[in-house]
C-alpha positions as CSV (number, residue, x, y, z in Angstrom):
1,X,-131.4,-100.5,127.2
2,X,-134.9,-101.3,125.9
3,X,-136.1,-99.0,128.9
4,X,-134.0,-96.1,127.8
5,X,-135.5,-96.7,124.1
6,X,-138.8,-97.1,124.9
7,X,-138.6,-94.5,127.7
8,X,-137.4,-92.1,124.8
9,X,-139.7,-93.0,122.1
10,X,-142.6,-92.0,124.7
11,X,-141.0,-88.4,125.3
12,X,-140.3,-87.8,121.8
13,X,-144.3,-89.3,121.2
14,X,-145.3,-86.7,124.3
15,X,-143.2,-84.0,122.8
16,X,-144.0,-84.2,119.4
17,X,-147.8,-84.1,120.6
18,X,-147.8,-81.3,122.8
19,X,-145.5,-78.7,120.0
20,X,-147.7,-80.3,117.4
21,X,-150.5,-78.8,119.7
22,X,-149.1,-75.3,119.2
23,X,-148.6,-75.0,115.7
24,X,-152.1,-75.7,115.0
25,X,-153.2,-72.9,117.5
26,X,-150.5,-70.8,115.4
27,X,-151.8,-72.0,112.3
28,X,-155.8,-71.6,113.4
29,X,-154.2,-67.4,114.4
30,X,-152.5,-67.6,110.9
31,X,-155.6,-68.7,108.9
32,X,-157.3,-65.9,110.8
33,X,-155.1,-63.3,110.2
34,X,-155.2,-64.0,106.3
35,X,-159.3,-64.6,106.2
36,X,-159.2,-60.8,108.1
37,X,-156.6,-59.3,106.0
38,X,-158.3,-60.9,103.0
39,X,-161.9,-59.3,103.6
40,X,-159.5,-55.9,104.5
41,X,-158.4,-56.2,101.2
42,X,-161.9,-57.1,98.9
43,X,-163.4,-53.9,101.1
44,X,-160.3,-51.4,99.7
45,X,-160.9,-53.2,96.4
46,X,-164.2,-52.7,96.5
47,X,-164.0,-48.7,97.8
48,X,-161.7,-48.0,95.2
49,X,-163.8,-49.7,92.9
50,X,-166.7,-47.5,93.4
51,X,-165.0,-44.3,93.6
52,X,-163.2,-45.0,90.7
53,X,-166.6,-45.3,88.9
54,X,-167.9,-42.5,90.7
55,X,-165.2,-40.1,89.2
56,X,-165.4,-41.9,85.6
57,X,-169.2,-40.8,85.8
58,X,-167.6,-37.1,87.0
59,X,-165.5,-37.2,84.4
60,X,-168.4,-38.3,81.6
61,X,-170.6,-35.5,83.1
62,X,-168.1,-32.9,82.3
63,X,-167.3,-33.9,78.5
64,X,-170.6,-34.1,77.8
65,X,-171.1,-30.1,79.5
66,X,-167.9,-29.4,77.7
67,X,-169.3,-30.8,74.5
68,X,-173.0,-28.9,74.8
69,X,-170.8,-25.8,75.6
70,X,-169.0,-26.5,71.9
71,X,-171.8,-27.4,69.8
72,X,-173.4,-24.4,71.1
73,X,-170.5,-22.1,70.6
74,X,-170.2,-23.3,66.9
75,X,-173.5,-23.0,66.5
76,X,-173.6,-19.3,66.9
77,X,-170.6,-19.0,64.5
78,X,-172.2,-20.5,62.2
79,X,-175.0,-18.2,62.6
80,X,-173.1,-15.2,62.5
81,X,-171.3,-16.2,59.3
82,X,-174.7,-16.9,57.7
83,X,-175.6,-13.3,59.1
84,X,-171.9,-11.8,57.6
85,X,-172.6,-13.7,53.7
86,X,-176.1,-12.4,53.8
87,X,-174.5,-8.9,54.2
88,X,-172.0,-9.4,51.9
89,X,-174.2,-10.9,49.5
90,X,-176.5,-8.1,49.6
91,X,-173.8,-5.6,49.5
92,X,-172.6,-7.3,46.0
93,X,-176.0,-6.9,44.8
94,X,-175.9,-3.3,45.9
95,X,-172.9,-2.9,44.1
96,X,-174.2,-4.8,41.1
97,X,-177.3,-2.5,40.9
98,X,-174.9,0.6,41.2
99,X,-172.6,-0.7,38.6
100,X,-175.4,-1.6,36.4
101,X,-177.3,1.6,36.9
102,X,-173.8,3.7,36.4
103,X,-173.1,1.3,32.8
104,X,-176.7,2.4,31.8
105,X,-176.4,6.4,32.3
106,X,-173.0,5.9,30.5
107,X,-174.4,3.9,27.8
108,X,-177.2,6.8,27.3
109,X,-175.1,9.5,27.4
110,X,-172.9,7.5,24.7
111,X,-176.2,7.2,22.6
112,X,-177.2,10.6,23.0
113,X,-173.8,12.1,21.9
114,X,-174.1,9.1,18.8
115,X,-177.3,10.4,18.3
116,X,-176.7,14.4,18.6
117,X,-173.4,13.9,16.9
118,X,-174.7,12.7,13.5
């Protein structure tokens, strides 16, 4: 009986060694497999990182056009409604002199027929 025992103890010892010999060459394949698809995954990180500035730079480039295009654009509206109230203003002043000129005839012709009617 202690033959069988011991006998058994020293295939379970021999067993035990040799599976635990394989899980550590499956754990060692494991451990690979992770540092691999680790460093994978910091490369795509790293590739989307860039192109994600790349396109933020794009996409600052292209504001700041858009922007330039808009200051521009109300800048020459501005300057064409200084150019329209300098028209109009001197139009007013043409009409000003007109009226004025028009209110001074009247005004003489109302003296003279004062005058000539006395």
């Amino acid at each position: 009986m202690k033959k069988l025992l011991l006998s058994t103890a020293l295939l379970l010892a021999l067993g035990l060694t040799f599976t635990s010999c394989r899980d550590t060459k499956k754990a060692e394949d494991t451990l690979e497999n992770a540092v691999e698809a680790t460093e994978e995954t910091a490369e795509n990180a790293a590739e989307a990182l860039e192109e994600a500035a790349e396109n933020a730079g794009e996409a600052v480039d292209e504001a700041a056009d858009k922007t330039g295009e808009a200051l521009n654009e109300a800048t020459e509206k501005a300057g064409e409604a200084i150019d329209s109230a300098v028209d109009a203003a001197g139009e007013a002043v043409e009409n000003v002199e007109s009226a004025a000129d028009k209110a001074a005839e009247d005004a003489k012709k109302k003296a003279k027929e004062a005058t000539s009617g006395k």
